[in-house]
N, C-alpha and C positions, 0 to 999 in steps of 0.2 A: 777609220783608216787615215792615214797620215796625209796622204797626198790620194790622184787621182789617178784610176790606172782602166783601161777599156776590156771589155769582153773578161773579169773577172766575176765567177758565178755570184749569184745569191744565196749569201749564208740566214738561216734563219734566225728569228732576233730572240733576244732576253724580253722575258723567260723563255728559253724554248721548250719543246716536248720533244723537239725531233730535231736530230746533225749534233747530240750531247758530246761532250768532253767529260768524261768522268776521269779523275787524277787520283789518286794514290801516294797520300801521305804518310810516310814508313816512320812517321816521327821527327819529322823537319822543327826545328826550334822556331820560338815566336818572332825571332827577328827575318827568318830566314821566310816565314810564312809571309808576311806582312812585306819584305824586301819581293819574294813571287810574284804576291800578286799585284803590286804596284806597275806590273809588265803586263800582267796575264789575268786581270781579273775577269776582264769582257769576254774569254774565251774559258773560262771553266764554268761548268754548268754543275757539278757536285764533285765532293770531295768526299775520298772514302779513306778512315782511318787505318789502315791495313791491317788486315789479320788481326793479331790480338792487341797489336799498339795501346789503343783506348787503356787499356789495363794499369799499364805502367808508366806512360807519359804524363809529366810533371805537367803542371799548371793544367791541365786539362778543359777546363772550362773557359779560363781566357784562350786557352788556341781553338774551340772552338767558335767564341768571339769572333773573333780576327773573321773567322768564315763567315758568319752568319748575320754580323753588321754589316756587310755587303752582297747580304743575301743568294749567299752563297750554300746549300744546303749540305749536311755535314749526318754521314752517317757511319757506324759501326763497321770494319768487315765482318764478312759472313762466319770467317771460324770463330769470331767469340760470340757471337748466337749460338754457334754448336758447342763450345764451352760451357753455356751456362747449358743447354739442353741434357749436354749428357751427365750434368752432374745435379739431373733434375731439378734446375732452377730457372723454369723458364716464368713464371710470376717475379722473380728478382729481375729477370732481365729487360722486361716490361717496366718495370717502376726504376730501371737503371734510367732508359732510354727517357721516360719521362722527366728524370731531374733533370738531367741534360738538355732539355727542352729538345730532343732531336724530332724532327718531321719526318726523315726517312728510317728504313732497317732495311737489311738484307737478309734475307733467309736462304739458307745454304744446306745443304747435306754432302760436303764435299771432304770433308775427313771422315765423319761418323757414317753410320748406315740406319736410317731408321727408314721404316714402309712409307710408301709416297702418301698413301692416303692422311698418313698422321703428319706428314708435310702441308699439306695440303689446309690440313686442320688452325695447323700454326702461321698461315697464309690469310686464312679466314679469319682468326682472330684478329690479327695484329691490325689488318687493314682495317679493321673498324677504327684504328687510333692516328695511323700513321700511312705514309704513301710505304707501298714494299715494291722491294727487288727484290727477284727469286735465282740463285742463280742454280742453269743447268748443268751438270756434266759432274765428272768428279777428277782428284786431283791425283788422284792414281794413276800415274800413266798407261799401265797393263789394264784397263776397265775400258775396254774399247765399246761404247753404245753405237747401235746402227743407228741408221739415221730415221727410222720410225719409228724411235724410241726416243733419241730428241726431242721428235715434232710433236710425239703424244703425252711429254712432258709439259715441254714450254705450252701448248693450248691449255691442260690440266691448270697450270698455276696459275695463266693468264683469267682463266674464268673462276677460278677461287679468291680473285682479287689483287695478284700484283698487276703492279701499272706497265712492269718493262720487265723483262726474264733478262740473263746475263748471261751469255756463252762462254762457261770456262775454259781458261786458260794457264790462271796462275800468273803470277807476277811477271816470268821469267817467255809466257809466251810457248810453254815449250808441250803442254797438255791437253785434252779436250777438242777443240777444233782445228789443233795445230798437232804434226804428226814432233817427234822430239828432237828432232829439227828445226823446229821453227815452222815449216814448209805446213800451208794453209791445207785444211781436207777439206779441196775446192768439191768434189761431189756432197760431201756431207751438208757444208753450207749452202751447197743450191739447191740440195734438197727442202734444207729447212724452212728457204726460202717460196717455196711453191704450196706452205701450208700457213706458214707466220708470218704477219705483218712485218716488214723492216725495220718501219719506225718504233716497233715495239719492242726491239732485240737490242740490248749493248753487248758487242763483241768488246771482248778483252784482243786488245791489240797493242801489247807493249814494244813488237819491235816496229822499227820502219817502213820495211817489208811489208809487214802485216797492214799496215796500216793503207799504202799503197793498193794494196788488194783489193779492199772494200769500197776505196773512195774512186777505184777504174771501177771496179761492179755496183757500185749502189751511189756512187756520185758524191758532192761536196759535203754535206747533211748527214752523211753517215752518225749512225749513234758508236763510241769507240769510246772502249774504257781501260782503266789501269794503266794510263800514260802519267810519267813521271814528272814530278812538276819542272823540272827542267827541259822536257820534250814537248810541252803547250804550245807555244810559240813558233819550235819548230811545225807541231801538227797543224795549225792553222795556215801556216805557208803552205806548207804541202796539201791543205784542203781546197786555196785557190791560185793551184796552180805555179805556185811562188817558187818552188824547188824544183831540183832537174825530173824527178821523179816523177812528176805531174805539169812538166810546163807546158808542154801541147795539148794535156786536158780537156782544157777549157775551152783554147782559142777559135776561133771561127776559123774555117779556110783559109781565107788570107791571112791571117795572122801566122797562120800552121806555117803555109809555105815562105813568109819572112822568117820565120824561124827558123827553116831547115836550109836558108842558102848565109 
C-alpha cells in the first residue's frame, strides 16, 4: 500500500487460496496486458482466457508469459473444454493444456449437456495433472437449478478433485446466481452457503453491485471472479473499504460515526 491508512481490513497475502480476484481476458493485447498489470499485478490471483479466446489469439504463448513470469497462473475458459469435449477431443485438450505449460483448467458443462457423473470423470482425470475449477450452473438463463441441486453439485466436484467450484454467471452477470437483472438470488447463495465452504466457491461477479453483495455477506477475502481487467483496482478499493459502497465497512465505531457527521 502506498501510504498508511487505520482500521483498514486484512487482505490475505500472495499466493492466496482465499479473498481470489480472478479477471477475464477477452483478448487484451500484449502491451495492454503488460501496461495492466504494472497497476494490478499484486491484486490478481488468476487469469482466465475467456471463453474460446485461447483459440484465436495471436502470439498466444508470450501473452501467456507476460502472466506466468509473475506468476500469475493462466488458464483456459470453460467453453473451449467443452469445445474440444463435444467434438470428442478431449486427449487433444490434455496435451493442448500441457504445451502451454498451464497449471490450471476449468471444467464446465455450461453450453453442452453431458451426465454429471461423466463430468465428474473428467474432474478425476485432469486433477491428477493440473489444479481444476469446476464451474456450476448453466448459461441458459431459462435452466433455473434449486438450490439442492447446487449444493449436491459443487460437494460432487469438490470431492472428485476440484480445488474451488465457480458459480455461474457469465461474463455479463446476468445468469446462474444472478436473476437477468443483474439482481443477486440472495436465497439461493445462502443456501449454498450453509452446505459449501466460502473459501471454496468463486462467484462470478462482474458488476459492482455484485460484488458489493458478497464482500457485505462474506467480508473483504471474498473469492470473486470474471472482473474485467480494468475493474481490479477498482475491486480492491471496494474490498477495503476505499469506495462509497463499502466505506463504513470496515470502520470501528468511531470511525463510523466521523464519518456520518
Amino acid at each position: 500500500m502506498n501510504f498508511k491508512l487505520k482500521n483498514i481490513p486484512e487482505r490475505t497475502t500472495l499466493p492466496r487460496t482465499y479473498g481470489l480476484t480472478m479477471v477475464m481476458d477477452k483478448g487484451m493485447g500484449l502491451v495492454g496486458a503488460k501496461d495492466f498489470l504494472s497497476v494490478a499485478a499484486p491484486y490478481v490471483d488468476i487469469v482466465k482466457l475467456g471463453f474460446g479466446t485461447g483459440f484465436v489469439t495471436n502470439n498466444l504463448e508470450e501473452k501467456i508469459k507476460i502472466y506466468t513470469d509473475l506468476n500469475i497462473p493462466v488458464y483456459f475458459g470453460g467453453t473451449l473444454f467443452e469445445a474440444f469435449l463435444v467434438r470428442d477431443q478431449f486427449d487433444d485438450y490434455l496435451a493442448m493444456v500441457k504445451h502451454y505449460g498451464l497449471k490450471h483448467v476449468e471444467v464446465s458443462d455450461g453450453s453442452i449437456s453431458i451426465p454429471h457423473v461423466e463430468k465428474l470423470g473428467y474432474i478425476e482425470k485432469l486433477a491428477k495433472h493440473v489444479t481444476v475449477l469446476s464451474e456450476v450452473g448453466s448459461k441458459d438463463a431459462t435452466h433455473i437449478m434449486p438450490p439442492y441441486k447446487w449444493i449436491e453439485l459443487m460437494k460432487a466436484e469438490l470431492e472428485a478433485g476440484s480445488t474451488y467450484v465457480i458459480a455461474e454467471a457469465r461474463e455479463a452477470g446476468n445468469v446462474g446466481i444472478y436473476r437477468g437483472s443483474g439482481e443477486v438470488r440472495e436465497g439461493l447463495v445462502q443456501e449454498i452457503l450453509t452446505q459449501i465452504p466460502a473459501e471454496k466457491i468463486i462467484w462470478e461477479a462482474p458488476q459492482k453491485a455484485q460484488q458489493v453483495y458478497f464482500l457485505e455477506l462474506l467480508g473483504a477475502n471474498v473469492n470473486l471472479g470474471n472482473l474485467a481487467p480494468s475493474e481490479v483496482i477498482p475491486l480492491e478499493s471496494t474490498r477495503l473499504g476505499l469506495r462509497g459502497d463499502t466505506f463504513t465497512l470496515f470502520l470501528d465505531e468511531a470511525g463510523k460515526q466521523s464519518a456520518n457527521h
